[in-house]
C-alpha positions in Angstrom: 180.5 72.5 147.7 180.5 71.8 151.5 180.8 68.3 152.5 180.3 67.8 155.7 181.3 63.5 156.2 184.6 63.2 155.3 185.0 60.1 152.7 187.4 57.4 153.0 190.8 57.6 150.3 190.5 54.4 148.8 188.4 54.7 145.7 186.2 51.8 146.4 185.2 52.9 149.7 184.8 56.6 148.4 182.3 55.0 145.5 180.4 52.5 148.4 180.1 55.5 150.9 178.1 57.8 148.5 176.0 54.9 147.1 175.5 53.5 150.4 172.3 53.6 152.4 168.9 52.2 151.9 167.7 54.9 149.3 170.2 55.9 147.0 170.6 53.6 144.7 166.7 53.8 144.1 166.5 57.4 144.2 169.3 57.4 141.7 167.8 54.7 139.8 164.6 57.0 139.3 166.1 60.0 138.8 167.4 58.6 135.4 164.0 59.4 134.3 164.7 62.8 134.7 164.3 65.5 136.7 161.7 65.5 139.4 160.2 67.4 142.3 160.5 65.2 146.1 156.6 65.1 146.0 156.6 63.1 142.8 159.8 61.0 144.0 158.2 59.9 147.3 155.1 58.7 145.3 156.9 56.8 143.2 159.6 55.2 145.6 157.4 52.7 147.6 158.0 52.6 151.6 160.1 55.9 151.4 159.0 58.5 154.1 159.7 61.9 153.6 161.7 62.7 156.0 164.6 59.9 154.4 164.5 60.8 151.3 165.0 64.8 152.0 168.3 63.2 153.5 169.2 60.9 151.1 168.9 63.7 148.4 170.6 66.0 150.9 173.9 63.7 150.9 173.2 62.9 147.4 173.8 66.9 146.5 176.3 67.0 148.9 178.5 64.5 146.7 177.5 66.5 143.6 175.8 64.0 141.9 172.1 65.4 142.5 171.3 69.0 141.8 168.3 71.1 143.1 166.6 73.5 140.6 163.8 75.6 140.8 160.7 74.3 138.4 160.2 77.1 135.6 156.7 77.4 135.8 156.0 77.5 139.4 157.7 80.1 141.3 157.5 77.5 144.5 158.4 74.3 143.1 161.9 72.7 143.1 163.2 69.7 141.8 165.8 67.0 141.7 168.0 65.9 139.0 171.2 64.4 138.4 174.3 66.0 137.5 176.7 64.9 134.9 178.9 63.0 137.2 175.4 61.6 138.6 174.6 60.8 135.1 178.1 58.7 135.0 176.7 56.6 137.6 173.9 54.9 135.5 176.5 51.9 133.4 177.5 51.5 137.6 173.9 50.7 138.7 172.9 48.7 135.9 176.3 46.8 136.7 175.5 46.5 140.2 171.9 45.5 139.2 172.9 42.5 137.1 175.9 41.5 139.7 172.5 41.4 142.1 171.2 39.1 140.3 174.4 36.9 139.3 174.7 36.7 143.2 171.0 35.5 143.5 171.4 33.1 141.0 174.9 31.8 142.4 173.6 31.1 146.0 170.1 30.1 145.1 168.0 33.0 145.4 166.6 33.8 142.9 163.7 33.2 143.7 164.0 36.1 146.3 164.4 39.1 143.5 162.1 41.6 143.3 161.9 44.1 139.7 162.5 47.4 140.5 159.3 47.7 139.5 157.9 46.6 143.1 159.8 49.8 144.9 159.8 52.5 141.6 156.7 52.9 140.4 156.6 54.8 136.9 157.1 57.8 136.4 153.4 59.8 135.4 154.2 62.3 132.8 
């Protein structure tokens, strides 16, 4: 595996520097659902064009924590998944989810919060 942005050596800012950017959290956050192709991903991620989230998914492979796989019963299709150490992300976002709203609570904005529901639509089976 190639990567071609060198991380930083402190753990922390290893950990913020894959997770960072507008997208990947919430492409992480759907891909829990399991895997899906980048059509089905940009209709269900709300204000995500495609050309973003092609490089979000990009860097996100590129740290091994996505994985692209051809789809079994179209010779065409690919789609997106996450990886085990992708997978090992999910008690990190739920963390970081309810720390979001801790912080919202603790400097009175509450009332600002949106559900993830508002950006991830569900996923149509």
């Amino acid at each position: 595996m190639k990567i071609t942005k060198r991380l930083p050596g402190l753990p922390v800012e290893r950990a913020l520097g894959i997770l960072s950017g507008r997208w990947k959290a919430v492409l992480l956050f759907a891909l829990l659902d399991g895997p899906q192709r980048t059509c089905d991903l940009e209709k269900r991620i709300a204000g995500l064009s495609q050309k973003v989230l092609i490089e979000q998914l990009r860097a996100l492979e590129e740290h091994g924590v996505v994985r692209r796989q051809p789809v079994a019963s179209d010779a065409q299709g690919i789609e997106y998944l996450l990886t085990p150490l992708g997978e090992s992300l999910k008690p990190i976002l739920q963390a970081l989810m309810a720390w979001g709203v801790h912080h919202a609570n603790e400097v009175d904005e509450a009332h600002r919060l949106l559900p993830c529901e508002v950006v991830v639509r569900d996923r149509v089976a």
